[in-house]
C-alpha positions in Angstrom: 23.1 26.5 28.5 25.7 27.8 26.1 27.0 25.8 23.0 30.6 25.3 24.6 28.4 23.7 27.2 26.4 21.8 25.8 29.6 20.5 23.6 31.5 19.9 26.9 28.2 17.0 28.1 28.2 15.8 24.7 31.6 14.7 24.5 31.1 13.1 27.7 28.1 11.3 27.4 27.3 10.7 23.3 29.1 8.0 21.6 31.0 10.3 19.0 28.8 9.4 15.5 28.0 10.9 13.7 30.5 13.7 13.4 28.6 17.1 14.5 29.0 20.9 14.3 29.5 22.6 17.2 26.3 25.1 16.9 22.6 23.8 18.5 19.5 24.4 16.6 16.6 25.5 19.4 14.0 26.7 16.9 12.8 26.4 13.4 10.0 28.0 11.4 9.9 27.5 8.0 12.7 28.0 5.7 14.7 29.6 9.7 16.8 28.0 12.1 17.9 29.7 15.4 20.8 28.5 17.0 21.4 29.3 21.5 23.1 32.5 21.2 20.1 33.7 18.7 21.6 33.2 15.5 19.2 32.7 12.5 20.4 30.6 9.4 18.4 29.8 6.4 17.8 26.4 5.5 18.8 24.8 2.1 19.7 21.1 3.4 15.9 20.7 5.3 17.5 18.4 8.1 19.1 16.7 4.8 15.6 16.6 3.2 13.3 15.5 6.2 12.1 18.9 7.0 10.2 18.8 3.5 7.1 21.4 4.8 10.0 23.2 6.5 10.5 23.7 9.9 7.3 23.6 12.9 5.0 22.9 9.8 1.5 24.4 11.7 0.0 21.6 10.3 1.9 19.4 11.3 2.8 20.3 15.0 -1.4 20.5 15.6 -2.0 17.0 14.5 1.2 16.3 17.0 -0.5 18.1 19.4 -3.6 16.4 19.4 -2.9 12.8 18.6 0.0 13.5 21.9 -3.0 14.7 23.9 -5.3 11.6 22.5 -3.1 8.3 22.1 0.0 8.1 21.3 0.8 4.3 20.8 -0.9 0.7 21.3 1.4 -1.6 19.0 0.7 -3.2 16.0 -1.8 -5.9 17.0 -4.8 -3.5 16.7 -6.1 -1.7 14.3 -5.0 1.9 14.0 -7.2 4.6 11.8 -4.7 7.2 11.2 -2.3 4.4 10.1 -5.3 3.3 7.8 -6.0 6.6 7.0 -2.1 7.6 5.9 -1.9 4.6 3.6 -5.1 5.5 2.0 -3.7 8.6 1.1 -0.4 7.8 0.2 -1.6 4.8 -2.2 -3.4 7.6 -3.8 -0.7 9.7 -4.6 0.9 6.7 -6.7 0.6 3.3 -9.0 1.6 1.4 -5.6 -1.7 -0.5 -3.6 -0.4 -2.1 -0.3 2.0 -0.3 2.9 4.1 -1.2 5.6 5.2 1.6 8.0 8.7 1.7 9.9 10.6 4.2 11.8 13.4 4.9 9.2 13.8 4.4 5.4 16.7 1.8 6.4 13.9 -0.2 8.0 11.9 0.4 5.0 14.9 -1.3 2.8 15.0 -3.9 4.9 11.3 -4.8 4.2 11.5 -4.3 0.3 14.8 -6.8 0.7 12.9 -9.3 2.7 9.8 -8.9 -0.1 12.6 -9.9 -3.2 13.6 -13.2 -1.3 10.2 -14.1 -0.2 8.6 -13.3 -3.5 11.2 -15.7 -5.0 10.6 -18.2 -2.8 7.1 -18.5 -3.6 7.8 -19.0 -7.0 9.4 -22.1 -6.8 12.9 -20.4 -7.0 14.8 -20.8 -3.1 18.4 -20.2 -4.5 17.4 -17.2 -6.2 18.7 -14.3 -3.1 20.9 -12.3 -5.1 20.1 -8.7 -5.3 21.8 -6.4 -7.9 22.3 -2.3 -6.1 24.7 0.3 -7.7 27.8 1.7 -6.9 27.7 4.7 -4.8 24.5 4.0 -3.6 23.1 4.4 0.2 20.4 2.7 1.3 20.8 2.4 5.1 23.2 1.3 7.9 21.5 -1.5 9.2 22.8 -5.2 7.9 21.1 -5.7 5.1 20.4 -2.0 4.1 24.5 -1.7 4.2 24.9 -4.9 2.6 23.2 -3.1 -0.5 24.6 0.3 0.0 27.5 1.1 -2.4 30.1 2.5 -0.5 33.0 0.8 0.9 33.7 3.4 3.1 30.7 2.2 5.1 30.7 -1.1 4.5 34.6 -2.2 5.2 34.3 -1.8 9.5 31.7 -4.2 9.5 32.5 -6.6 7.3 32.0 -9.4 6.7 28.0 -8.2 5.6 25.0 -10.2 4.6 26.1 -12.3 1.7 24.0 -12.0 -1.7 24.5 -8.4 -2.6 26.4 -7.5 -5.9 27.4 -4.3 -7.4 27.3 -2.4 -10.6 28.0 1.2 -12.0 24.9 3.3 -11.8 23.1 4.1 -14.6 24.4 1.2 -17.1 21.3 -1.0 -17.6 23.5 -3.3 -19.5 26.3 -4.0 -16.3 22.4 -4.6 -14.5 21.5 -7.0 -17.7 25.2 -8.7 -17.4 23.8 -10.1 -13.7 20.8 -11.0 -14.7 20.5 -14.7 -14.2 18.0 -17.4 -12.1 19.7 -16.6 -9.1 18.6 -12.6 -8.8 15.2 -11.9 -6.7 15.7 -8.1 -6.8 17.1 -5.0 -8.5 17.1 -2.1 -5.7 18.3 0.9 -7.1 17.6 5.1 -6.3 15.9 6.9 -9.5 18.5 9.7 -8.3 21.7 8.8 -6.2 21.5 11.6 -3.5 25.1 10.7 -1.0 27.3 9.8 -3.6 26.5 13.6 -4.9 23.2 13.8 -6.8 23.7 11.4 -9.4 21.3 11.8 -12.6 20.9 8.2 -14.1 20.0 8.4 -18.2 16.6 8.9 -19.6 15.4 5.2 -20.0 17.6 3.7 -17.5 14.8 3.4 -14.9 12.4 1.9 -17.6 15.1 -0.7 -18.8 15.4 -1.9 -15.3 11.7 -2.7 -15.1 12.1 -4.5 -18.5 15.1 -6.4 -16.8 12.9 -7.6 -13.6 10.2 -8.2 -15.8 12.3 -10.6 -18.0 13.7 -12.4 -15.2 10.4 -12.0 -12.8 12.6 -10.3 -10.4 11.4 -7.6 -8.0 12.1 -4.1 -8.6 12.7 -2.1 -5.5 12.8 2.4 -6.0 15.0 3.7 -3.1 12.8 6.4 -2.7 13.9 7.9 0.7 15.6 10.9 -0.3 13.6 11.3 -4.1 10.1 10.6 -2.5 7.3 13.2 -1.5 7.6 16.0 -4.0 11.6 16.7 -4.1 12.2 15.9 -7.6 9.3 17.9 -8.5 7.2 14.9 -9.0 5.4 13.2 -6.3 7.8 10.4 -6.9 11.2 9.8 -8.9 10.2 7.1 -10.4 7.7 9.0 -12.3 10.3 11.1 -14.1 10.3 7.9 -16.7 6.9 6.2 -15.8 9.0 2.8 -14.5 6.3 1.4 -11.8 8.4 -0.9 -9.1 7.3 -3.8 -7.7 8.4 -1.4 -4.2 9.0 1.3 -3.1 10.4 2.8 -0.1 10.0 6.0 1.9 11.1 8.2 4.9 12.5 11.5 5.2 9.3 14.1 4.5 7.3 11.5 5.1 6.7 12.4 9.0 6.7 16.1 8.5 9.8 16.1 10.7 8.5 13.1 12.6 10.8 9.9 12.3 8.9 7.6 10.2 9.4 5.4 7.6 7.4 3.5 4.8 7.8 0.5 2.1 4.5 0.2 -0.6 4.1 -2.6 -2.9 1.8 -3.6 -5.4 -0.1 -6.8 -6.0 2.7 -8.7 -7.4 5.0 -8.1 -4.6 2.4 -8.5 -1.8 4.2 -11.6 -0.3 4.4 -10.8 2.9 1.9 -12.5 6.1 1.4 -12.4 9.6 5.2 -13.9 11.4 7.0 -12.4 8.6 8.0 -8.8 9.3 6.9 -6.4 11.5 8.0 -3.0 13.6 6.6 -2.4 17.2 6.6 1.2 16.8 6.1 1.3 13.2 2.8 3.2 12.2 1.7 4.5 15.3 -0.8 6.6 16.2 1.9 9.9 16.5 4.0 9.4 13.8 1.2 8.1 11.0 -0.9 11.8 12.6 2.2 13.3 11.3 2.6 11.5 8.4 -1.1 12.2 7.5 -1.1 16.0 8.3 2.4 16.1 6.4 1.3 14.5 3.0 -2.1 16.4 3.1 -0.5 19.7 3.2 1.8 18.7 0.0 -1.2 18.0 -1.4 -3.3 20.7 -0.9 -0.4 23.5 -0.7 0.5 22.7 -4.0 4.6 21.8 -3.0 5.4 19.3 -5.1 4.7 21.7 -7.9 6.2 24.3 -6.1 9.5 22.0 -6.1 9.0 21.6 -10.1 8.8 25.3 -10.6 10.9 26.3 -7.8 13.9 23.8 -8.5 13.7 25.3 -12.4 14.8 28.5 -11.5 17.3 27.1 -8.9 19.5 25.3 -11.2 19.4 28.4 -13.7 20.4 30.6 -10.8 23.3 28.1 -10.0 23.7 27.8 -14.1 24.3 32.0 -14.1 27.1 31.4 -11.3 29.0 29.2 -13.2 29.1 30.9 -16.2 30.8 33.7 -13.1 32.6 31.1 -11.7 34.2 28.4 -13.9 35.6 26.5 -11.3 31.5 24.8 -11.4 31.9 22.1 -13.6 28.1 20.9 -13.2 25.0 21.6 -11.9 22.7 18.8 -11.6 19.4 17.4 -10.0 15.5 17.1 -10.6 13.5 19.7 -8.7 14.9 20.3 -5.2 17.2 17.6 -4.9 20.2 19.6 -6.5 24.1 19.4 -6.9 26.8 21.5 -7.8 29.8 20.6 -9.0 33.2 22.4 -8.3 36.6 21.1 -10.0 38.7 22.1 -7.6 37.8 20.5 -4.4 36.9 23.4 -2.6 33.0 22.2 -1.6 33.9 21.9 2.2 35.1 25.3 2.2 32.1 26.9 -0.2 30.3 25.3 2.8 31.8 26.4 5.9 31.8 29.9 4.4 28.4 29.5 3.6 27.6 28.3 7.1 29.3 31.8 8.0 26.5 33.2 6.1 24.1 32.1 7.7 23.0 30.4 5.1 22.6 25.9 5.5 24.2 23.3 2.7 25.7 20.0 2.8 29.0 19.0 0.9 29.6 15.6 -0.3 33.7 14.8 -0.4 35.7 17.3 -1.9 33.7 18.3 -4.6 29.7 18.9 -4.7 27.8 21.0 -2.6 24.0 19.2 -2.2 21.3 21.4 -2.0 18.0 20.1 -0.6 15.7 23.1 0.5 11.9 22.9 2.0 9.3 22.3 -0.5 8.4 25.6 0.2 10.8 27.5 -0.7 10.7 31.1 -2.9 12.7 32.3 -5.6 13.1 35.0 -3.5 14.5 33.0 -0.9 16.9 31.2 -3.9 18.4 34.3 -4.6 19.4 34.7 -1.2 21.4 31.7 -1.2 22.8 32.6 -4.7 24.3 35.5 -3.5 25.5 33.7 -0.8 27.4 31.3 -2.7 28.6 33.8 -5.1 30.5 35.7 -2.4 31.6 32.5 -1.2 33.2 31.7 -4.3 34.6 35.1 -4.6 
């Protein structure tokens, strides 16, 4: 089948969302992509950080293999080892002691959203719902996930949302303090926004939100879907600042690839029982082999250090180009979740003409390109992309 093909069925048969490039990936292997006609591009947006091993992780695709060839799924009403076994390992890797597993890191919002209004609840406090997000946030597009997303441009054809959901400029602890009342079960937040264009918050912001919930014996919920696993160069954002949350929630790398999805609490926020929440493919055999083989590899392939060290040289790289190019205004981002800024609203273009390149970003609006590259990614490979993006300026 040829793309033009292929296009032609799509149109026909897919409901058209989201909106897609006409080019179809076949193959991937690491940091490469190969498109039907044979084309090979290099990957800096990682399936928009999922691919976080890279592509066909060998890993990965044997654990697949042999939990495909074993058992695949039996539902959540029995107990499951490599499920057992994934949360094990994952509770290791943080200050977090309990897990739920879902499909998607909406789902996984969902369940840290459902945890705030329980928790207050069993508190003695039933009218306390409210949750306090950010502006420009995205958490999900699922009800209650796009009821605390940030973005009207997501939010305004499905109004009217889930009521309880209020807003405030990222970053500012005090507008967060300002909403702080008896009503407020929850403060969900990202420790870096990553769709409204990789948004840094200030040092201490993350630790005078867990002052805030602590204050007000509120749950605080880390958005960690797109920060999670090794991209900022930590295992986790949060640890950036050493703010522990009450949750925390995961997807993206998580499967390797795989779709999968995660929320982990700790004691305190350990509300939830049998009847209150579940997911009848969340956790199962596949996805948690996956998730298990995925993880262990970070681990023992040393890639969240590799995105520290890695992501270091990056934003020096992009820092050299701007000084060549003054039309970047920033560059920005914690390990290998990166953005760069350009004044002149010229980001979709810098990307189509990387795209002609062979070379794989993601703009945001007008005016940041978002780079989000396998953990394992070289300097070598960096410099590639460099002087991709400086002939693309040019």
């Amino acid at each position: 089948m040829t793309t033009e093909e292929l296009l032609a069925l799509h149109q026909q048969y897919m409901m058209p969302t989201p909106g897609r490039m006409t080019v179809a990936f076949v193959r991937g292997e690491g940091m490469k992509l190969w498109d039907l006609e044979g084309n090979c591009y290099t990957d800096f947006l990682a399936g928009i950080a999922v691919c976080g091993l890279g592509h066909c992780h060998p890993k990965v695709v044997a654990a697949i293999q042999e939990q495909a060839a074993t058992i695949m799924h039996t539902s959540c009403l029995y107990l499951i080892e490599p499920q057992v076994r994934l949360a094990e390992l994952l509770t290791s890797t943080c200050d977090l002691t309990k897990v739920f597993f879902c499909n998607s890191g909406a789902e996984a919002n969902e369940t840290a959203i459902k945890i705030a209004r329980k928790y207050a609840k069993q508190q003695g406090r039933p009218t306390a719902t409210k949750i306090i997000s950010t502006i420009g946030s995205f958490h999900g597009r699922t009800t209650g996930a796009l009821a605390a997303t940030g973005q009207a441009k997501y939010q305004e054809p499905f109004a009217p949302l889930i009521p309880g959901f209020v807003h405030v400029p990222y970053g500012d602890a005090q507008a967060v303090a300002e909403q702080m009342d008896d009503t407020v079960c929850g403060v969900i937040v990202e420790p870096v926004q990553g769709e409204s264009g990789v948004r840094v918050p200030p040092d201490g912001y993350l630790n005078d939100l867990r002052a805030l919930c602590d204050e007000h014996d509120a749950i605080l919920i880390f958005d960690e879907v797109q920060t999670g696993l090794g991209r900022t160069g930590y295992w986790y954002g949060y640890m950036h600042d050493g703010a522990v949350p009450d949750v925390m929630t995961l997807a993206k790398s998580l499967g390797g690839g795989f779709p999968m999805g995660a929320a982990l609490c700790n004691e305190r926020a350990n509300v939830l029982r049998p009847g209150d929440h579940a997911s009848t493919f969340g956790g199962n055999h596949l996805a948690c082999a996956a998730g298990l083989a995925a993880v262990a590899a970070m681990k023992e392939e040393g890639l969240v250090e590799n995105s520290k060290r890695v992501g270091d040289y990056a934003r020096r790289r992009f820092g050299e180009l701007a000084t060549a190019h003054p039309r970047i205004c920033d560059v920005r981002g914690r390990g290998l979740m990166l953005g760069i800024e350009v004044s002149d609203g010229s980001a979709q273009a810098l990307s189509k003409k990387l795209f002609e390149a062979r070379y794989i970003a993601n703009a945001i609006g007008d005016s940041v390109l978002r780079i989000l590259p396998p953990l394992t990614v070289t300097a070598e490979e960096v410099n590639g992309f460099v002087a991709a993006l400086d002939a693309a300026l040019a």
